[in-house]
C-alpha positions in Angstrom: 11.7 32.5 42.5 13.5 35.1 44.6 17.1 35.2 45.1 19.2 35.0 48.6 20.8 38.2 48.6 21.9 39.4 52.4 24.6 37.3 54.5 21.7 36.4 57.4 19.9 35.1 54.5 22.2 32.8 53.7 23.5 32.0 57.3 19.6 31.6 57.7 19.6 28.5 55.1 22.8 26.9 56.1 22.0 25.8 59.3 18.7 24.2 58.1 19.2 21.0 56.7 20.7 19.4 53.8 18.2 17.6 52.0 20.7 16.5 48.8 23.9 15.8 47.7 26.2 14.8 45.1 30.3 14.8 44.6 30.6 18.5 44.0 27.0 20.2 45.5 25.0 20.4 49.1 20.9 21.5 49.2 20.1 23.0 52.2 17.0 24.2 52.9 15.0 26.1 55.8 11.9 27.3 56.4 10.5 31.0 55.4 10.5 32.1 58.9 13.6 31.6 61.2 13.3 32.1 65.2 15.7 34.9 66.9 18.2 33.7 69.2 17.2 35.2 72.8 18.6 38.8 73.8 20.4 39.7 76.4 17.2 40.8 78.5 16.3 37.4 78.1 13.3 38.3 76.0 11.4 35.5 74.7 12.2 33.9 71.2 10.7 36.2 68.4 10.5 35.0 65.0 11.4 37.3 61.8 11.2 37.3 58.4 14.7 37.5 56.8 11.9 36.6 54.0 9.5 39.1 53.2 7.7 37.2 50.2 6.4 33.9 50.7 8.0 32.2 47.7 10.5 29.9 46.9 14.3 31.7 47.9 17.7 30.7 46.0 21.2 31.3 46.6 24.5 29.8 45.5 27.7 29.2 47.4 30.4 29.1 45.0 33.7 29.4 47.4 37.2 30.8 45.8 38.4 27.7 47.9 36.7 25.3 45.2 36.7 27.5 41.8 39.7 29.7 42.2 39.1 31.4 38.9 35.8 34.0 39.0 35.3 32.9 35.0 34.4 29.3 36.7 32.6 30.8 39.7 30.3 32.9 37.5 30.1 30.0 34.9 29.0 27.3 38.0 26.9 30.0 39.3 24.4 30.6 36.2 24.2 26.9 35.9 22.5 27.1 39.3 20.4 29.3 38.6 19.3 28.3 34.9 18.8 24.6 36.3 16.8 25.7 39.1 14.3 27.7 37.1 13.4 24.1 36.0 12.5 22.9 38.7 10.7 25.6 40.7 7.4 24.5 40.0 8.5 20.9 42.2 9.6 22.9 44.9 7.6 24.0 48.0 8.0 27.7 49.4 11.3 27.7 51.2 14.8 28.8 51.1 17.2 26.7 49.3 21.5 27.0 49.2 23.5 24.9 46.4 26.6 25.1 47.8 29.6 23.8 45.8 31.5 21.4 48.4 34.5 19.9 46.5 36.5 21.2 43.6 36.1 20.5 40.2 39.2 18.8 38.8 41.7 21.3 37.2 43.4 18.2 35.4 39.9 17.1 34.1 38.6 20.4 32.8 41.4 22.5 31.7 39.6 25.5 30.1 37.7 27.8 33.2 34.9 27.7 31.1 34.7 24.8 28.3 31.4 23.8 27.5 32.8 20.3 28.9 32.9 21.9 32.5 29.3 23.7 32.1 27.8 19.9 30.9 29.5 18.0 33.7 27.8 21.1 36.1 24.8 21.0 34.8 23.9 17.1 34.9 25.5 17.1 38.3 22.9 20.0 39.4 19.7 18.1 37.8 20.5 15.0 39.9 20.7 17.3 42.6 17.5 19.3 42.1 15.6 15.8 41.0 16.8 14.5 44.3 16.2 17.3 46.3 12.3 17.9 44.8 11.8 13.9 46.2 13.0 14.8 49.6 10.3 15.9 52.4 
């Protein structure tokens, strides 16, 4: 599994689809190859690979609008990741965004990183990647 590291990358993924959802998370996905807008010359559409391995291609969205503190950001984040590692093998080649959508409550979990928070994260994430895997 390769990780989404460049801004196009990600731009790239987030105007594919979204293929799941739950209260706090979004799955978009795309395809490995993604078509050029035309030029100016009015050049034909080109397609390039913002994707140089054919594999499957990760990235979490973790806004400071949602998780003000970067102790939850980075906590949320490795929970993507560590989930999604599980799944991988249910996954075809593509690039996929988990993108946090809504804030976790502050009132709810008061610690920025209680093992409370990381459990409620992580069983929110497997419904996501279970639902996600089912969707074609």
């Amino acid at each position: 599994m390769q990780r989404l590291l460049t801004r196009p990358q990600f731009q790239a993924v987030l105007a594919g689809s979204v293929v799941a959802r739950t209260e706090h998370f979004a799955l978009h996905r795309n395809a490995l190859t993604v078509k050029k807008p035309k030029d100016l010359s009015g050049a034909a559409q080109v397609t390039c690979s913002l994707f140089p391995v054919q594999d499957i291609w990760l990235g979490a969205m973790v806004p400071k609008r949602w998780a003000k503190r970067a102790v939850t950001r980075n906590a949320i984040k490795r929970q993507i990741y560590i989930v999604s590692s599980v799944f991988c093998d249910e996954y075809p080649e593509a690039a996929f965004l988990v993108r946090l959508r809504r804030e976790f409550s502050r009132k709810e979990f008061l610690s920025a990183s209680s093992e409370h928070l990381k459990l409620a994260v992580r069983n929110e994430l497997e419904t996501l990647m279970r639902d996600g895997a089912t969707a074609r």
